[in-house]
N, C-alpha and C positions, 0 to 999 in steps of 0.2 A: 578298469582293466589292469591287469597284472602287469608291471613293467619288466619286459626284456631284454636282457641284455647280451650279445653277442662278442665274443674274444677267440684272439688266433693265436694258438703259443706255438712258434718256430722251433720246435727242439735239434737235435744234433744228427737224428734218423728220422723223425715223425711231425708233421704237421698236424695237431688238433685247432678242431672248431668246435664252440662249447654255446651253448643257446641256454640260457634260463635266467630263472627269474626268483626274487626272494621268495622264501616258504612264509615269512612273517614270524619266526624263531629262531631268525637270526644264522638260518643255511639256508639251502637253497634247493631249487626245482630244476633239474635236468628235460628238457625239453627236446632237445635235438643235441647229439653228439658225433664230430665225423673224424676218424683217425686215419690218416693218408701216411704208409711209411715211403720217406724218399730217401735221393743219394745224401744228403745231410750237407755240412759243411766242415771245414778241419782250420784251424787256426785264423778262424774271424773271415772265412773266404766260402763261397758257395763251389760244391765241387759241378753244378750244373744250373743255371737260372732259368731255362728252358723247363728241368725238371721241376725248381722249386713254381716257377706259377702254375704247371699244372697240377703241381700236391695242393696246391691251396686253393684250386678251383675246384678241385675232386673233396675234399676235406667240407668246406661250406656247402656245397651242393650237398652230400650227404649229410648231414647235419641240419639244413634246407628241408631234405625231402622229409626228413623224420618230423620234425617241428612242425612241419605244413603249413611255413610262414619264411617271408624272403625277406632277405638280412639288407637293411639299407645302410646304416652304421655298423661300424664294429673296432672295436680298442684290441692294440697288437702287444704281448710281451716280448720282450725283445732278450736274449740271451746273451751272458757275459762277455763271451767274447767279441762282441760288437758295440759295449758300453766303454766310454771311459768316465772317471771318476772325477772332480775337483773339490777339495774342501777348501773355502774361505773363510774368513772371520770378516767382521763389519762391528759398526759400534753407529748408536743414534742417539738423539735424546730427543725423548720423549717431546710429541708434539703439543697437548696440550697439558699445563701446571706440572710438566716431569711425573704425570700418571701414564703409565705405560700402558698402552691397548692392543687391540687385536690389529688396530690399523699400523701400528710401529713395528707389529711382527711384520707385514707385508713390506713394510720400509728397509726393515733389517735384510730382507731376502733382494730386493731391488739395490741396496748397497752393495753385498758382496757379491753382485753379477757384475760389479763394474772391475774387468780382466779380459782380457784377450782370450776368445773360446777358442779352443783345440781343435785342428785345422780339420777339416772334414767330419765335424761333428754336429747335433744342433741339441739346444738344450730338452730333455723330457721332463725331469721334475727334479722340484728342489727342498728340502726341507731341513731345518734346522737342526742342530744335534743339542746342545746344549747354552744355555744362557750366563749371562755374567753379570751380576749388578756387586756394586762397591764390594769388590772382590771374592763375592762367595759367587760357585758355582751351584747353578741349579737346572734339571733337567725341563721344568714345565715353565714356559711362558710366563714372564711375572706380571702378568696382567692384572692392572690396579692397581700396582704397589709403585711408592714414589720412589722416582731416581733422577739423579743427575744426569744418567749415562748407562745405555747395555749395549754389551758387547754379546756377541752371537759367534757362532762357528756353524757353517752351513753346509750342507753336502751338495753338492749339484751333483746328478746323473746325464748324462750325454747320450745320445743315441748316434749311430754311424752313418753319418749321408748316406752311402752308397744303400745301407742296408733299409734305411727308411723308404728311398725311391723307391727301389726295387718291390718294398711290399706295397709301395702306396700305388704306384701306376699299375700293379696286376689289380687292387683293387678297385682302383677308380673305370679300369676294364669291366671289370664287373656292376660298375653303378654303384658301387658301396664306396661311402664317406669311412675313412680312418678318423675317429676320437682324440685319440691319444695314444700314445707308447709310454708303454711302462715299464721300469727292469723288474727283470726276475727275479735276479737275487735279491730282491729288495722287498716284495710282493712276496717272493714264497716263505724267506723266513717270517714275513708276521705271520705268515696264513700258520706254517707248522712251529715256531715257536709257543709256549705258554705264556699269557698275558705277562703272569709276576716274570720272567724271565726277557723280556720286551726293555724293560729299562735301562737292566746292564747290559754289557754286553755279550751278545748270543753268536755262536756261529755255527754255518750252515754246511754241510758237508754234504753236494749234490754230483751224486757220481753218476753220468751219462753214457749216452755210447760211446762217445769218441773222446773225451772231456770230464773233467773234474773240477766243479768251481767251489772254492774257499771262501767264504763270503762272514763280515764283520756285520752285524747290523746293532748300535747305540744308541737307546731311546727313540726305536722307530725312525731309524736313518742310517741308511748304509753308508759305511765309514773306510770301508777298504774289502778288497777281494782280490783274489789272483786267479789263474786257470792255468791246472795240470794238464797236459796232455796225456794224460792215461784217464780211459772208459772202460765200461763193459765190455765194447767190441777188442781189447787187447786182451783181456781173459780168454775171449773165445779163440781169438787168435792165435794166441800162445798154445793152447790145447789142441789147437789144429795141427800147428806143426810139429808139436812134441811129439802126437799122437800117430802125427798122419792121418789125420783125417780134413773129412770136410767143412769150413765153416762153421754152417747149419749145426748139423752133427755137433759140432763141438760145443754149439750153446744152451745146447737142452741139457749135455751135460752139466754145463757150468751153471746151470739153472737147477740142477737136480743135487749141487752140491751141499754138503751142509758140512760149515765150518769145524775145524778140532776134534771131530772123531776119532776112535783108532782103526783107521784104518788098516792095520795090519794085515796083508793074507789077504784081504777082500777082493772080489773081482765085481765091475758093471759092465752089466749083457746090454748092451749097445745094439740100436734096431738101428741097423742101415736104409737106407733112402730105395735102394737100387732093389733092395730085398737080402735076405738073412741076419745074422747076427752077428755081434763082436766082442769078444770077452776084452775086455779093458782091465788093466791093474790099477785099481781105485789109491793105490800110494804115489801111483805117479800124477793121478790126477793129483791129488794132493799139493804135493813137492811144485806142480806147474803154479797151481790157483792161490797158495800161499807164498808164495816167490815172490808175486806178481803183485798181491797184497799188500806184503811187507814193502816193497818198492814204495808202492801208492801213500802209503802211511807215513814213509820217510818224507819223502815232499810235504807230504799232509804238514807236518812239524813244521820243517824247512819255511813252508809257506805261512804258518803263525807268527814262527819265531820274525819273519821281515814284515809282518803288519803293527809287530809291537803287542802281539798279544802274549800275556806273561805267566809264565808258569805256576808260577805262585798262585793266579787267580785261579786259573783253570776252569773258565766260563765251559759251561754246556755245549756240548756239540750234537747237530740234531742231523741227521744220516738219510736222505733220500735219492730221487733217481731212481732209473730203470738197470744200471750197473752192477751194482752188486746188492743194492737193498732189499732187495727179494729173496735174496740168498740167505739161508736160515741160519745163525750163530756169526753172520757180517757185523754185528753191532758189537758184539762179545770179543771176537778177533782186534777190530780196532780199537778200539778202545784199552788192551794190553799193550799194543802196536803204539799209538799215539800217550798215553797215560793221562788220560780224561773221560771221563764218562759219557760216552755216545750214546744215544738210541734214534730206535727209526720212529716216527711219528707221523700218522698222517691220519687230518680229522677226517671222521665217518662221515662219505657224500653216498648220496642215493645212488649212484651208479659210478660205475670205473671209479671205485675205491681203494686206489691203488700207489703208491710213492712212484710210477710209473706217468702219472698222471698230475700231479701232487704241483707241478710247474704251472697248468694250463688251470688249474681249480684257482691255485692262487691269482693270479692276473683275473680270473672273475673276481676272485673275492675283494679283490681291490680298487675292480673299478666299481663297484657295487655300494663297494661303502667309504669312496673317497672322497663323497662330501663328509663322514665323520668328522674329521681334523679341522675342519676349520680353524681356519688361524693359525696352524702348523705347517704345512706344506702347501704345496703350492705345482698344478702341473700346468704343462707347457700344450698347447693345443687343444685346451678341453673349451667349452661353448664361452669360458668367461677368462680368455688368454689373456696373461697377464698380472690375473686377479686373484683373490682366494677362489677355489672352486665352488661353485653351487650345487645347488639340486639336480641330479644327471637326468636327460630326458629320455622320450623314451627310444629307443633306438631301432623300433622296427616298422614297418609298415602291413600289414595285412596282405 
């Protein structure tokens, strides 16, 4: 029988539940899909909990009824601003003849957890960044090769007490077991990075509704990230008030916008809600949605430059979210704005193929194939806590 698997990704407006299963080519089978939009949350704080449990029983159940299979596990990604980061270093020698194994990676990772965790946090997963044998750095495991001594530098990712409760007791209401938690930003740049691009350093530019996360990821291990508070929803915003109009209204404009044209002289006829029309001066939209832009982009910098990422290199920058990545010539715009090469990327899934979705695909595709690494990472809650992870079981019941 084909094995299921089920994930919750918590975004900024929308709770999705995502049900599938490998295709056996290395993507995957959409079985049940449920997107619940609720009040969201703004600076790591829910603006309603009440609301968040019932988007996430609404979300699963539909998701549930489509699949026509009841979810008894399910692994949650968890969103930036409810992570906190630590890097350590550790050094071991090798346990047996100074041959270094796959067992001295899990040594290395149990070394640099000995530190005082970050008050109200619990650990989700840890994985190495880079190695150190007699002074040369090396990005892959020197497994098999003799040393006196490696030194390691390790990423640990944290998840937020309050935030872990909060989804595990709406779930365990439900009779569903939590797996794991996994971060986002960590999860979605492999899923949309390129393989050859995975070793150096990548970053990730995820612009949401309410939020913007910057996110570092080196050799498959998030290394640093910040979070802007500018989203999608202050475009719309902005265009509301400039415009005077409403909300709603303002985001279909700002969805129908397309970067750097001349707008000169242009007007858009605006279908009001209430009924008739509304000649808009397409310069002013303009003047609001690149204003807003340029804002965003300046942080964008701002938020490199204090990660220590260097101009000189100019690592790739990969553009997703439901914020502006939709919006056509966004990639073209920043990337003048910031002076690196952006684009939006997002691999082709059989359904909801969209940088909209691009958060909740990746946390499948993580838990799906986070026995791969063995010997690399290491997560916090999975069936074999502790340990390297193994074979994931299967997580649903008939």
């Amino acid at each position: 029988m084909s094995q299921f698997t089920a994930v919750l990704d918590v975004g900024s407006s929308k709770i999705i539940c995502l049900i599938c299963s490998p295709n056996g080519k290395g993507g995957v089978l959409v079985h049940g899909a449920g997107v619940c939009e609720y009040k969201g949350y703004k600076h790591g704080v829910f603006a309603d909990e009440k609301n968040v449990v019932s988007a996430i029983e609404r979300a699963i159940e539909s998701a549930e009824n489509e699949c026509k299979r009841t979810v008894r596990h399910i692994s949650v990604g968890v969103p930036a601003p409810f992570i906190q980061l630590v890097l350590r270093q550790a050094e071991v020698t090798p346990h047996r003849r100074n041959i270094f194994s796959e067992q001295d990676v899990d040594t290395l990772i149990d070394e640099s957890l000995r530190f005082d965790f970050p008050e109200g946090f619990e650990l989700m997963h840890s994985t190495p960044v880079e190695f150190e044998t007699s002074g040369n750095v090396r990005l892959d495991p020197p497994i098999g090769i003799s040393a006196q001594s490696v030194r390691a530098t390790v990423s640990h990712a944290f998840v937020d007490s309050r935030f872990k409760t909060l989804i595990t007791d709406t779930l365990r209401a439900a009779a569903i077991q939590t797996d794991m938690f996994v971060a986002v930003p960590l999860a979605e740049t492999l899923f949309i990075a390129p393989e050859e691009d995975r070793q150096s350093s990548t970053v990730l530019l995820d612009v949401g509704g309410t939020h913007t996360d910057v996110c570092v990821v080196k050799n498959g291990a998030l290394v640093d990230f910040r979070t802007i508070r500018i989203g999608g929803t202050h475009f719309a915003s902005d265009i509301a008030y400039g415009l005077r109009l409403s909300v709603p209204v303002a985001e279909n404009i700002k969805r129908r916008y397309v970067y750097s044209l001349d707008y000169q002289d242009s007007i858009d006829i605006v279908k009001m809600p209430g009924g008739g029309m509304l000649r808009v001066d397409h310069e002013a939209i303009q003047f609001i949605v690149e204003a807003r832009s340029r804002e965003l982009a300046g942080f964008v910098v701002e938020a490199l430059r204090e990660m220590g990422v260097e101009e000189a290199f100019k690592p790739p920058i990969y553009l997703t979210g439901g914020g502006v990545a939709l919006m056509r010539g966004s990639a073209e715009f920043f990337e003048r704005c910031i002076g690196v090469g952006v684009e939006v990327r997002m691999p082709w899934m059989p359904r909801l193929s969209s940088p909209n979705y691009a958060s909740a695909f990746s946390v499948m595709d993580f838990v799906i194939h986070a026995g791969g690494d063995a010997g690399q990472s290491r997560l916090e809650g999975s069936s074999q806590r502790g340990g390297i992870i193994g074979v994931l079981r299967d997580f649903f019941e008939k």
